[in-house]
Each structure stands twice: as structure tokens, then as C-alpha cells.
C-alpha positions in Angstrom: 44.2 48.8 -5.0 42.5 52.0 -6.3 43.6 54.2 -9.4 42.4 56.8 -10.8 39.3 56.6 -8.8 38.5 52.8 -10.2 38.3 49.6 -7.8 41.1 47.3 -9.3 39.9 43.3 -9.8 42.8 42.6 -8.1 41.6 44.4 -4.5 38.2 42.9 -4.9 40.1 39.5 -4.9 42.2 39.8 -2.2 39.2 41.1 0.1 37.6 38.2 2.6 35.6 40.8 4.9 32.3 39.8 2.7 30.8 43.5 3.1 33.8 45.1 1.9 34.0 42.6 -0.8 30.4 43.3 -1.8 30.6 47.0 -1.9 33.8 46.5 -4.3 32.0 44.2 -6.5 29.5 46.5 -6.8 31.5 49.5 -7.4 33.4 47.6 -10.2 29.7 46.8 -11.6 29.1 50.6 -11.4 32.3 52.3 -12.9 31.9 49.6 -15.6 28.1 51.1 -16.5 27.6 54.3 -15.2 24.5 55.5 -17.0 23.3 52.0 -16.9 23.7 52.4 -12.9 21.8 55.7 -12.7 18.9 54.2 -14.7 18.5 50.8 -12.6 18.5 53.3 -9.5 15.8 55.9 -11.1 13.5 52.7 -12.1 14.2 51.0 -8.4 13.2 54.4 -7.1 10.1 54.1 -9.3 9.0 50.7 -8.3 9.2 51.2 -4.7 7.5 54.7 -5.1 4.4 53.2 -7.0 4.7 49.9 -4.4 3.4 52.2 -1.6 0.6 53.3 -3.4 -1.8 51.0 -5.7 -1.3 47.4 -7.9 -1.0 48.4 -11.6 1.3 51.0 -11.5 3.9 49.1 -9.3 3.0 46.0 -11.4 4.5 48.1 -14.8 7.1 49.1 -12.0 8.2 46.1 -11.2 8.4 44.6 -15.0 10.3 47.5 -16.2 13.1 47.2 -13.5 13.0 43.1 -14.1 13.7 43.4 -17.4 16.8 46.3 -17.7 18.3 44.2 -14.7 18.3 41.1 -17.0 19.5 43.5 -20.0 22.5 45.1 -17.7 23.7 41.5 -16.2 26.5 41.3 -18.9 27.8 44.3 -17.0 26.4 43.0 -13.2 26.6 39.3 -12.7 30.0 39.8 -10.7 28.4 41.8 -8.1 25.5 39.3 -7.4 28.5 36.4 -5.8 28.0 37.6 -2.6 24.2 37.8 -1.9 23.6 34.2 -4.0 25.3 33.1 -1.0 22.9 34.2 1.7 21.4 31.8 3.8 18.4 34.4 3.8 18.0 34.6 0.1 18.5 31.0 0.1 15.6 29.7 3.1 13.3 32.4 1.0 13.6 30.8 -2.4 13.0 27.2 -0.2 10.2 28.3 1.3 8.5 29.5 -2.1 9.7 25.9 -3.7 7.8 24.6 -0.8 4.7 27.0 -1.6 4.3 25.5 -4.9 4.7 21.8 -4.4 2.0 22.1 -2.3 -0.5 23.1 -5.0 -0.3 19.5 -6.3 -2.7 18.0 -4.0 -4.6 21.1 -3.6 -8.0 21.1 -3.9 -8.2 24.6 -5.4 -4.9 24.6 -7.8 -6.2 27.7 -9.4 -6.7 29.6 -6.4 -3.2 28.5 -5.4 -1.1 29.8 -8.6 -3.0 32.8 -8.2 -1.7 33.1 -4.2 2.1 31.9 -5.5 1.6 34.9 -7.5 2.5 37.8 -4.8 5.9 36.1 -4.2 7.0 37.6 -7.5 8.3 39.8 -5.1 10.9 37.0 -3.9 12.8 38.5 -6.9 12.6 42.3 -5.2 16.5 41.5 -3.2 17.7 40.6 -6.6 16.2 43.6 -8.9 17.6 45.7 -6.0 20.8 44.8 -5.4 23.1 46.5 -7.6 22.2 49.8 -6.0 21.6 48.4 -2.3 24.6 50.5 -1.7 21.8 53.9 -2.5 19.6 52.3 0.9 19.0 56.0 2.0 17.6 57.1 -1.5 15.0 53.4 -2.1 13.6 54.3 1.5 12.9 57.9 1.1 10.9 56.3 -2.4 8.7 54.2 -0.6 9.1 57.1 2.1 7.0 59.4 -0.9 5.2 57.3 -1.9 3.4 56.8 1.9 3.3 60.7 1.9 1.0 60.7 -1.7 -0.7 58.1 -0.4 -1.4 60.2 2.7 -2.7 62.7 0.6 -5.1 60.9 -1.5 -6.3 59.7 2.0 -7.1 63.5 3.2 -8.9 63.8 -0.2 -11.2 61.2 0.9 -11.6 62.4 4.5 -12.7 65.6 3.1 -15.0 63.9 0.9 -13.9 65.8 -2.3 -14.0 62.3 -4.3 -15.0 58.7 -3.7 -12.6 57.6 -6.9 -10.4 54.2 -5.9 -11.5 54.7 -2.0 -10.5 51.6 0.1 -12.2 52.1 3.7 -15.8 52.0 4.8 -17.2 54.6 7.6 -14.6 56.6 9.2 -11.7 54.4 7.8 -9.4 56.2 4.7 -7.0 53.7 3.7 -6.7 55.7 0.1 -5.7 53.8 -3.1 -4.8 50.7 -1.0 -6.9 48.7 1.9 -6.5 50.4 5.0 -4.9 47.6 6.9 -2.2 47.8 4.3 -1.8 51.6 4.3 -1.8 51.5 8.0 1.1 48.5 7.7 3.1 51.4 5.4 2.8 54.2 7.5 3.5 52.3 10.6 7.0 51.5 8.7 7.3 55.2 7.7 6.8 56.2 11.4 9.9 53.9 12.8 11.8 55.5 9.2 11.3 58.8 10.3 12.1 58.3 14.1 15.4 57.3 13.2 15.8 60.2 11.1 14.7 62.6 14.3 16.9 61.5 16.7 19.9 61.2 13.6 19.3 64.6 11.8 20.1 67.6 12.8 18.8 71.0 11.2 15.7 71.3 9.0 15.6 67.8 8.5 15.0 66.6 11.6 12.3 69.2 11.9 10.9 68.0 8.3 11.2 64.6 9.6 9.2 65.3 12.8 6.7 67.2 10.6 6.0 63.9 8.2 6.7 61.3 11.2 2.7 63.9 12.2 1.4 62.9 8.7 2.4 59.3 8.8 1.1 59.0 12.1 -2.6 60.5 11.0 -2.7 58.9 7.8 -2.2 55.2 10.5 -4.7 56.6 12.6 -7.0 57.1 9.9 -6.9 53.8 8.4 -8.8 52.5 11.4 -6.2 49.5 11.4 -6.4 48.1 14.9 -3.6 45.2 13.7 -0.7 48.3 12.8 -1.8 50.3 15.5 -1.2 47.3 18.0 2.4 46.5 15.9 3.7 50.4 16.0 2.4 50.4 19.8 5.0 47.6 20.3 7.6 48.6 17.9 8.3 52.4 18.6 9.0 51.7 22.3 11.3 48.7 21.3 13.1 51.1 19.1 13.9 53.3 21.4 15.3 50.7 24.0 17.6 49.6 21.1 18.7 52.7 19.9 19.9 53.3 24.0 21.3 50.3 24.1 23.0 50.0 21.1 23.9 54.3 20.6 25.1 55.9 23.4 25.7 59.3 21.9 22.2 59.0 20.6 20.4 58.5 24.3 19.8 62.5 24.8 17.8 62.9 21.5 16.4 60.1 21.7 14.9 61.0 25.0 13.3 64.0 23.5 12.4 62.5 20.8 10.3 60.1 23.0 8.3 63.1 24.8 7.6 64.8 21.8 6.3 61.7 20.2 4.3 61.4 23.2 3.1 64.5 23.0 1.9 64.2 19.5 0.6 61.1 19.7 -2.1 62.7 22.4 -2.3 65.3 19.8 -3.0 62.8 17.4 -5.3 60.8 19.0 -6.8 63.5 20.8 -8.6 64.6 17.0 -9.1 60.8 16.1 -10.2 60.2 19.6 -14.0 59.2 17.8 -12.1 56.5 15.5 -9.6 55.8 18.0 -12.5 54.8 21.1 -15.0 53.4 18.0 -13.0 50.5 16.9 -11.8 49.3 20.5 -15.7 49.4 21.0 -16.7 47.8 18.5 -14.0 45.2 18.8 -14.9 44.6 22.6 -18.3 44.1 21.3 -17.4 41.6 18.5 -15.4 39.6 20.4 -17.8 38.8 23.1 -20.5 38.0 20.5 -17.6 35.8 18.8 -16.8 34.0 21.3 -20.2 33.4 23.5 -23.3 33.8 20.5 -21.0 32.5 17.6 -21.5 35.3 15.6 -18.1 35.4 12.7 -20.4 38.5 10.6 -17.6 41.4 12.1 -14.4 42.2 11.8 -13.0 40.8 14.8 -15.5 37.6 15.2 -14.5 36.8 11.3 -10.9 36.9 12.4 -11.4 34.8 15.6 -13.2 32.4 13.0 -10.9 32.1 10.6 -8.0 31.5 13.0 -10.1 28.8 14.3 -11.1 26.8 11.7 -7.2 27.4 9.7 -5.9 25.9 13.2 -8.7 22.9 13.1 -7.5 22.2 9.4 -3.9 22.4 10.1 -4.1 19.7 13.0 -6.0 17.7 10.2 -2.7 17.5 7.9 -0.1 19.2 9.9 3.0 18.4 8.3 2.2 18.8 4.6 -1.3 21.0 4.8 -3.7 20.7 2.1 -2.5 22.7 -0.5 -2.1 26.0 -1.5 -5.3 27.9 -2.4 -7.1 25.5 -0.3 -8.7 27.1 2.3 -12.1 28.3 1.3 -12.5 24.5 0.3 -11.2 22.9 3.9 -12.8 25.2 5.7 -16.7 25.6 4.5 -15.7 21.7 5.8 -15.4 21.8 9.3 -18.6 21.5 11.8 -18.2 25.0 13.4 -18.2 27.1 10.4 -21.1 25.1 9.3 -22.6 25.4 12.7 -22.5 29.1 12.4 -23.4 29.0 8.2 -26.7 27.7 9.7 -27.4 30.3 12.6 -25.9 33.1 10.6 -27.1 32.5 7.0 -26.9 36.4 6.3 -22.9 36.1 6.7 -21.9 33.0 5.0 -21.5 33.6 1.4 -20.9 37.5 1.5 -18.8 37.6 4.7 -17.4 34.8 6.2 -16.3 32.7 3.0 -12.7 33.9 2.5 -9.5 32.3 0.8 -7.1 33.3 3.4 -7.6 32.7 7.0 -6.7 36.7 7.9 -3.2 35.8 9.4 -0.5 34.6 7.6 0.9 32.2 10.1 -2.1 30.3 10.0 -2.7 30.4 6.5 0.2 28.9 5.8 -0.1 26.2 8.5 -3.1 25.0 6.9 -2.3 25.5 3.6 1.6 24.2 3.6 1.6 22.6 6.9 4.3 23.2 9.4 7.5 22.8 6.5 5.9 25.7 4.9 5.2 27.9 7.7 8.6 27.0 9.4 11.0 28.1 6.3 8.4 31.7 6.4 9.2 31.8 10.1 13.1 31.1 9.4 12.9 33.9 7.1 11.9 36.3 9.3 14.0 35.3 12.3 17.0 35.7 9.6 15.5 39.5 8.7 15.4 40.1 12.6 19.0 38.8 13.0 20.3 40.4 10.6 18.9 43.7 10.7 20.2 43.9 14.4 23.3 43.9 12.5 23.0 45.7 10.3 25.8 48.9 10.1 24.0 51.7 11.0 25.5 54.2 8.6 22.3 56.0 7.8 19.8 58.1 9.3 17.1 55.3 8.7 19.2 52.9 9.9 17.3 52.6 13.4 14.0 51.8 11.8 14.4 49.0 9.7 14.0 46.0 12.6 11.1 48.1 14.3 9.4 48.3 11.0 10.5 44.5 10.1 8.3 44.1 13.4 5.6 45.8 12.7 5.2 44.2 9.3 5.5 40.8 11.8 3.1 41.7 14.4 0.8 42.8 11.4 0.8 39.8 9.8 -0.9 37.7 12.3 -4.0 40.2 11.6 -4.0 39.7 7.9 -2.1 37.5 5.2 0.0 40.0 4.2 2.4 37.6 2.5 -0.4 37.1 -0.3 -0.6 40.5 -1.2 2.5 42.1 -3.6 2.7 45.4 -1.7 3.5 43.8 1.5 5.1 41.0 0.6 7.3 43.3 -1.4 7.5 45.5 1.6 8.7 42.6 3.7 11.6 41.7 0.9 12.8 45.2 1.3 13.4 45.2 4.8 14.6 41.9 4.4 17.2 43.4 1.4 18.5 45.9 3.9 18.6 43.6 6.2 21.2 41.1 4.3 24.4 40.3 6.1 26.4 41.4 2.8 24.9 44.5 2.7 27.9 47.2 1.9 27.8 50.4 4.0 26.2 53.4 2.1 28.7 55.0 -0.5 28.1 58.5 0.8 30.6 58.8 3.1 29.5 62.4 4.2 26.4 60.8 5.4 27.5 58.4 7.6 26.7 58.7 11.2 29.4 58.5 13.9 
């Protein structure tokens, strides 16, 4: 029962729904620590904010937020019950145990406890979760910090400084690498269609206005990996938002032809970016594939994907280690082959420590147990994010953005880097079959 405003112990107990029973638990956690509540969301806020934009900040972040959760669990351990039992949390935390068993017949354990040490971010679901029931407000945090990141990208476009610039040529990926950027404000475009087709007012005209910014900051980034996974995500989004919202199908129709409309915009002023990197990756690839010739961007990748597949077939159920790719695969004949017709490329190019896809990293680094709980994970995410209540204006975006991040991945190792591994544990977070609705009521969609 309620009284006096307060959830009584008793109601949480009798509840079996486990959503209900979560957003119970955690409104008990709340009214018993109030001030503690609006600090842990302020500090989440923060981390996720600084995540979007560059390593030491979000690092600080990240530490603060771990250690007032640890300091408020006296007043929050109740609330964690239901998402300790998630099968999702559960295959994660399985998959990382994996990770570092592995290291012990690596034969680069160094390297490997410095790549176990992006899934810190394992821990995000945890730091999160006694204000998961705020979703809206952590999204628009990593939502601003995309948009500052945006701007410190049009700094560097217009050449007014060269100060922590990631990107070479015509690519601006700001304070971060511009495949990652690109990953972010591929996300942040999904976000904000939802919000579109879900707002009404100045908002969804201030959401259409940054979905334009998001969209230029992707398309500056020169990211040919995020532009492929928004190319397949924002259609797929709008399928499920017909399918799944009928009331919706009308705005989402327009929606769809203004986004088309400004994506010709769009790509109409990055055409020379746009028509330079499917060039050059046309040009790459055949030089790849019939000269040898890993020196680019896409023959490194095509490469790398071949020699982490060779390796994995070499151990393929427990890999050979974590961190241990450089060492396997200065190994095998055709990167040797290529060492010796390409010596320009083989120290300062085509020596890497991750084979540029994370599927395939992990195959020849943990084998197929290792890739298989990472793929469980993300078949969970996808599962569960289709359904997921849809009770807030970004509710449409998070499985398109969980595919982008997917579809991106294959183009870089994204789960070894703390921003996007942390990205993916978001999505994943809002993605949790115990997720409680959104405790403001007055902004829950029909």
C-alpha cells in the first residue's frame, strides 16, 4: 500500500510483476535518501556527459559515481534484487570471467590486462541503476555531450585550433577518434528520431534541429563503418515504430521525408567527403585483395580480419589469449608475405593489437566460448530492448542505436575502448527486462 506518498515494504512484497516490483524497490531506496538520490543522478548525469566526449574526464567520472554508489548501498542494496537476477547482467559478467582466464596462456599478459581494462564498464548497469527509473534524463547526458563534441568538431573544421584533434584530412572526429564519434552520433540520430515522431511543439522542432547537427557531425567523421550501421538502422526503426505504434505511423511518415530530405541536404555539402572515402575504399580494396597491399584503411581491415580468422581456426575453442594478437599474427605466412613486399607498412601500419572488428578479435583471442557469451549478450540487449516499455520519447531508439553500435563493431573493436564499451552497457541498461517504467507519469506516451 501507499501512505502519505511513501511505498510501504509490505506492497513491494506482495508484488510478483518483476517491473513493478523494481520500480517499488527503487522508490523505497529513494524516499529512504532523497538528497543521496539527487546526487547519484547529478554524478550519473556527469559520467555519461564526459563519456561522449574524451578518456580522463569520464575516467574521474566514472570513479566518483563508483565510489558514492558503494557509500549510499546501506540505503540501496534492496533495490539491486531484481537486476542481480538478470540473465543479461549475468552472461556479461561470464563472458568478462572468460576474458580473463584467457590471459593465462597468453602470450602477451600485459597487453591483455591492459584490453580487460575497458570492461570496467561491465559495472556501468550497476552504478546506474538506482536512477534507471530517470532513462529520459541519462540519455539527454550523453545526448549533450554528442552536441559539445559536435562543436569542438566545427572548431576543427574551421581550422581555429588543432588542440586534441582526432581525424586526418577532411575527417573531424573532435576530442575522440572519428570512428567513435561517428558510432555516438549515429546513436544520437536514432535518439532524436524517436523524439520527432514522439514530441510535439518546440521540441520536436529542437529535436529535428539537433537530429541536422548529429547527422553533420557523423558525416564529418568520415566513418564509413557508422555510416553503413545508421544506413541500416534508421530504416529498420522506422519499420518498427509502424509496426509496433500505430498512432505513430502518420509522423513517422513525415518524419521519413524530411529525413530524406535532409540527408540530401546533408550530403549534398559533404558530397567531397561523402564520394572521397567510397573512392578511396573502392580503390583499397582492389589493391587488397589482387596486389596484397594491407598499407590503407580498408586493405588493413581486410588484413586483419584475415589473419584474426587464420589464428582462430588455429585454437578455435579456447583462442590464444587475451592481448595476443600482435604476437599470433606477425606469425602467420600472409602477413609475413606482405611484411616482405610492403616493408614501408609493417611496423607503422599494419602491426596492430586488435584485429579492427571485435567479433574477430575475440575469436582469436578467447576462441569461440568467448566470442559466443559477447554474442549472447547482444542478442539478450536486442531481445530485450524490443521489449522494452516504450514510455518515453527515446524509447524508439534504443534497439536501432544497440544496432548500430552492432553493425559498427565489426569495423573496429569497439568493446576495447571504455567509451563504447560503456556506450554498449547503456543501451544494454535500458534494455534490462526489469527495467521500471519512467516515474514521470506526465511524460509517458500513449
Amino acid at each position: 500500500m501507499i501512505t502519505d506518498g511513501k511505498v510501504s515494504p509490505v506492497t513491494v512484497a506482495e508484488t510478483t510483476d518483476p517491473r513493478i516490483r523494481a520500480a517499488r524497490l527503487l522508490e523505497v531506496a529513494r524516499q529512504s535518501d532523497p538528497k543521496g538520490d539527487r546526487v547519484q543522478i547529478v554524478l550519473a548525469m556527469l559520467l555519461l556527459f564526459t563519456m561522449s566526449l574524451t578518456t580522463a574526464p569520464s575516467g574521474i567520472a566514472f570513479a566518483a559515481l563508483a565510489v558514492y554508489t558503494i557509500l549510499r548501498l546501506h540505503k540501496t542494496s534492496a533495490c539491486y534484487e531484481p537486476v542481480l537476477r538478470t540473465p543479461l547482467l549475468r552472461i556479461a559478467l561470464v563472458w568478462v570471467i572468460w576474458c580473463a582466464v584467457t590471459i593465462f596462456w597468453s602470450s602477451s599478459p600485459e597487453q591483455g590486462f591492459d584490453e580487460l581494462s575497458s570492461t570496467r564498464m561491465l559495472l556501468l548497469p550497476l552504478l546506474l541503476w538506482p536512477v534507471i527509473n530517470r532513462g529520459p534524463w541519462l540519455i539527454v547526458a550523453v545526448l549533450a555531450g554528442v552536441l559539445v563534441q559536435n562543436g569542438v568538431q566545427l572548431i576543427h573544421a574551421l581550422n581555429l585550433t588543432d588542440a586534441l584533434r582526432h581525424g586526418e584530412g577532411l575527417r573531424v572526429g573532435g576530442l575522440l577518434h572519428p570512428i567513435q564519434t561517428g558510432v555516438l552520433c549515429s546513436c544520437a540520430v536514432c535518439w532524436y528520431l524517436s523524439a520527432i515522431i514522439h514530441e510535439k511543439s518546440w521540441r520536436r522542432w529542437g529535436a529535428v534541429v539537433l537530429a541536422g547537427i548529429a547527422f553533420a557531425g557523423l558525416i564529418a567523421t568520415g566513418s564509413r563503418g557508422p555510416w553503413l550501421a545508421l544506413a541500416v538502422a534508421l530504416p529498420l526503426q522506422v519499420i518498427l515504430i509502424v509496426i509496433r505504434r500505430p498512432a505513430a505511423r502518420k509522423a513517422a511518415l513525415i518524419a521519413t521525408i524530411c529525413g530524406i530530405l535532409a540527408g540530401v541536404v546533408v550530403m549534398f555539402l559533404g558530397y567531397r567527403m561523402i564520394s572521397e572515402r567510397f573512392e578511396d575504399a573502392k580503390t583499397e580494396f582492389r589493391a587488397a585483395i589482387e596486389e596484397g597491399d594491407y598499407g590503407t584503411s580498408v586493405g588493413l581491415r581486410i588484413g586483419l580480419w584475415s589473419w584474426a580468422w587464420n589464428t582462430f581456426r588455429e585454437k578455435p575453442l579456447l583462442g590464444h589469449g587475451l592481448g595476443s594478437f600482435r604476437e599470433v599474427m606477425i606469425t602467420q605466412p600472409s602477413y609475413m608475405k606482405a611484411e616482405e613486399r610492403w616493408p614501408e607498412h609493417a611496423v607503422e601500419y599494419m602491426q596492430r593489437d586488435h584485429a579492427h572488428s571485435s567479433y574477430l578479435h575475440l575469436l582469436s583471442s578467447t576462441g569461440i566460448f568467448g566470442a559466443a557469451f559477447f554474442v549472447a549478450l547482444l542478442i539478450m540487449a536486442l531481445i530485450g530492448a524490443w521489449r522494452s516499455p516504450l514510455d518515453h520519447p527515446f524509447a524508439d531508439g534504443v534497439l536501432p542505436a544497440l544496432v548500430v553500435w552492432i553493425i559498427a563493431a565489426q569495423f573496429d573493436a569497439l568493446h576495447l575502448n571504455a567509451h563504447m564499451l560503456g556506450l554498449l552497457m547503456f543501451l544494454v541498461m535500458l534494455s534490462l527486462p526489469v527495467r521500471p517504467r519512467y516515474i514521470d507519469e506526465s511524460a509517458v506516451m500513449d
